[in-house]
ZAMARGU-4260 file (C-alpha; in steps of 0.2 Angstrom, whole numbers, plus 5000, padded with zeros to 4 digits):
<rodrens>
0) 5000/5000/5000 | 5005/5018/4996 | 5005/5032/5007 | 5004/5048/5005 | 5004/5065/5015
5) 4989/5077/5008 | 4985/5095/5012 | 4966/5096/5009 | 4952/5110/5011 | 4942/5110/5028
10) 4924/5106/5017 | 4935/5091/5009 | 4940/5087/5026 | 4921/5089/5033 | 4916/5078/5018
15) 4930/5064/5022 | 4922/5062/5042 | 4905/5062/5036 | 4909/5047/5023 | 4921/5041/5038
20) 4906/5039/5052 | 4893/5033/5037 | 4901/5016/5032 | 4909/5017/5050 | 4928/5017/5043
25) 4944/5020/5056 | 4952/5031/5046 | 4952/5045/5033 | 4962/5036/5019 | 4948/5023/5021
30) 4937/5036/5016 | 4948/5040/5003 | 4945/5024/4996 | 4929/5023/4994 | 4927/5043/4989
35) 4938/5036/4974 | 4927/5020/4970 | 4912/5029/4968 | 4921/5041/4956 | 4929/5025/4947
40) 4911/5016/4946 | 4900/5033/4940 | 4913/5043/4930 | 4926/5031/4922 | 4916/5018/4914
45) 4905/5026/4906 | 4902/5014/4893 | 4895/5003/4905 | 4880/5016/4913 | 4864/5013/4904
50) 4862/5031/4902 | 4875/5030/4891 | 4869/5016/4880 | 4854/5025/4874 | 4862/5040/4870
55) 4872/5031/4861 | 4856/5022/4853 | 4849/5039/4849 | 4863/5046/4842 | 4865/5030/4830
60) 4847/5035/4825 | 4848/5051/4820 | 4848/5057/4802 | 4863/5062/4797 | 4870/5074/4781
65) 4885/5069/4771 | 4896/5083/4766 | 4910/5083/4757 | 4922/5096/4760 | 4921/5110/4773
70) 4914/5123/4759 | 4900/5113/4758 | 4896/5110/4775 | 4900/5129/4778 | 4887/5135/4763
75) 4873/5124/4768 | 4873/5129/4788 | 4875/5150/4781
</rodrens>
C-alpha cells in the first residue's frame, strides 16, 4: 500500500468524516478509498452506465447529412 501525505480543504475534510462515520471506517484514507470508488464506478466507465447506452442508441438513430468538404458544409449551415 501507498501512502501519501495530503493538504486538503476543511469542506473536503468535513466531507472525508461524514463518509468516515457513514460506512463506520477507522480512518480518513479509508474514506479516501471509497470517495475514489464511487468516482471509478460513475465517471470512468461510462460505457457501461445505461444512460449511456441510449444516448448512444439515439445518436445512431439520428439522420445524418454527408458533406463533402468543409465549403460545403459551411454553405449549407450559412
Amino acid at each position: 500500500m501507498v501512502q501519501a501525505l495530503v493538504e486538503i480543504d476543511e469542506n473536503t475534510n468535513r466531507v472525508l468524516n461524514v463518509v468516515k462515520a457513514k460506512y463506520g471506517l477507522k480512518d480518513k484514507g479509508e474514506a479516501i478509498q471509497i470517495v475514489v470508488g464511487k468516482y471509478i464506478e460513475e465517471e470512468n466507465e461510462p460505457e457501461l452506465r445505461p444512460e449511456y447506452l441510449e444516448k448512444l442508441q439515439k445518436i445512431r438513430k439520428g439522420k445524418y447529412i454527408k458533406f463533402s468538404s468543409i465549403k460545403t458544409l459551411r454553405k449549407a449551415t450559412s
